[in-house]
N, C-alpha and C positions, 0 to 999 in steps of 0.2 A: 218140841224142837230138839231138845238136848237127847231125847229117845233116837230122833232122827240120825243123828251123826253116830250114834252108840251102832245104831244096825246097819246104818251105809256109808260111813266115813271111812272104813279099810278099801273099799269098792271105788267110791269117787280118789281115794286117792292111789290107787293102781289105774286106774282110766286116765289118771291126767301124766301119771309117768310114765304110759304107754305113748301117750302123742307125746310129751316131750323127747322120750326117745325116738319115735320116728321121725318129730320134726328135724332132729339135731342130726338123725344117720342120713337124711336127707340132704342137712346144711353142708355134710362134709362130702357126702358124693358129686355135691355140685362144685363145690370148691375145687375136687381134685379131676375132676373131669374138664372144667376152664383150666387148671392148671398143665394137665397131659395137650391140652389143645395148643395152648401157649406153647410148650415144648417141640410139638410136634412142628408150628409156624417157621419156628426158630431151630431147630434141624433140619439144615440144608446144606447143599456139597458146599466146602469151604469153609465151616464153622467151626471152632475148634471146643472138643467134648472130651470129660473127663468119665471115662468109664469106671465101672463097678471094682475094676479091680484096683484101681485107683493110675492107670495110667493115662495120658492126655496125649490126646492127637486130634488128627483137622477130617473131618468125613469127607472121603470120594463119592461113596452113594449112598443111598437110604432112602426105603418106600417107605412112607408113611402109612399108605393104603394096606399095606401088607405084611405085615407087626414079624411073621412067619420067614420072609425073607430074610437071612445076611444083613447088617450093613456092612461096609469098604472103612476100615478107617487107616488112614495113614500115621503111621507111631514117629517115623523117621521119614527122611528125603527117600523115596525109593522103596520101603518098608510097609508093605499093606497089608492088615489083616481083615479077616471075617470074626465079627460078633456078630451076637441076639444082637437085637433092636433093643433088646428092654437093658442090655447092660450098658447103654448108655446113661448115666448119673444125671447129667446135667450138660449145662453149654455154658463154658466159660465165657465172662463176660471180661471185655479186654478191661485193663486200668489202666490212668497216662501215666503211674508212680512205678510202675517195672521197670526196675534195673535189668537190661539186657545183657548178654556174654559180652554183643558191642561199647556196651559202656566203660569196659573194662582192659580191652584191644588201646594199644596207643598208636598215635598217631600215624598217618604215613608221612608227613612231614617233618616229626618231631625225631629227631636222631637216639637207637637207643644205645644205652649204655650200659656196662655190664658193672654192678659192683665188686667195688674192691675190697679184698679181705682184708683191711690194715694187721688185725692180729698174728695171722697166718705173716704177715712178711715179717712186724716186728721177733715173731717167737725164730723165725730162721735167721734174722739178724742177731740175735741173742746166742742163737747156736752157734753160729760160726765164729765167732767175739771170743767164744771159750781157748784156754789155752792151757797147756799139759801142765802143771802142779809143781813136775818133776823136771822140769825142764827148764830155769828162769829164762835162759837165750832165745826162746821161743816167741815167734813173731805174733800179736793177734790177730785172730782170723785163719792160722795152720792146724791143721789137726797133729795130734802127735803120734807119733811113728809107732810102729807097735813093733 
C-alpha cells in the first residue's frame, strides 16, 4: 500500500487539482455570466450608469444584443455622448439618504437675507472717531486738513 502512494501519489494528486481547477474556472464563469445577464436586464433607457471613466449619466439607448453598437448616454440635460457598451461600470442604485443640490436651495417662502458684516461697520466707525493729534479744537469724526 505504502509502495502504492510512493509511485502514484504525485499522479492522483495533479488529477484531483486538475478538476478542482476546472471545477472552480467553471464556478466563476457562471458566476460572472449571471452577473453580465443581471446587468444587461438592468441597462435600460433611463437608468442611471457610472461609466469606466468614472463619470455618471442616465442611458438614451443601449442594444444589448449588440455589445458592438454605441450606447447614448446623457452626462448633462442636453449633453449626449457615445460610449463602448462595455464602458459602462455599473448601474447606480438610487439611495433615500442623498443629499440633493435641492436640499440646500432655501425656501421660496422663506425671505432671504443678506449677512451683515458687523466688523467691517465697527472698523469704519473706529476710523472716522479718529482725530488730528495736532489739532485739540478738532471735532470727532473730521479728518484733518492737510
Amino acid at each position: 500500500m505504502n509502495e502504492f502512494f510512493t509511485n502514484y501519489g504525485l499522479i492522483i494528486l495533479l488529477v484531483v487539482l486538475l478538476i478542482f481547477m476546472f471545477w472552480s474556472s467553471r464556478r466563476r464563469m457562471a458566476k460572472q455570466k449571471l452577473e453580465q445577464e443581471q446587468r444587461a436586464r438592468q441597462t435600460v433607457p433611463g437608468a442611471e450608469v457610472l461609466l469606466q471613466g468614472g463619470l455618471y449619466g442616465t442611458i438614451v439607448s443601449y442594444d444589448p444584443e449588440n455589445l458592438d453598437q454605441p450606447a447614448i448616454v446623457e452626462i448633462a440635460p442636453g449633453v449626449d455622448i457615445k460610449v463602448h457598451s462595455q464602458a459602462i461600470l455599473r448601474i447606480v442604485e438610487p439611495t433615500a439618504d442623498v443629499q440633493t443640490e435641492d436640499d440646500f436651495l432655501p425656501e421660496a417662502s422663506a425671505p432671504v437675507v443678506a449677512p451683515v458684516d458687523d466688523l467691517a461697520d465697527e472698523t469704519r466707525v473706529a476710523a472716522d472717531d479718529k482725530t488730528d493729534a495736532t489739532d485739540p479744537d478738532a471735532e470727532p469724526g473730521t479728518k484733518p486738513q492737510a
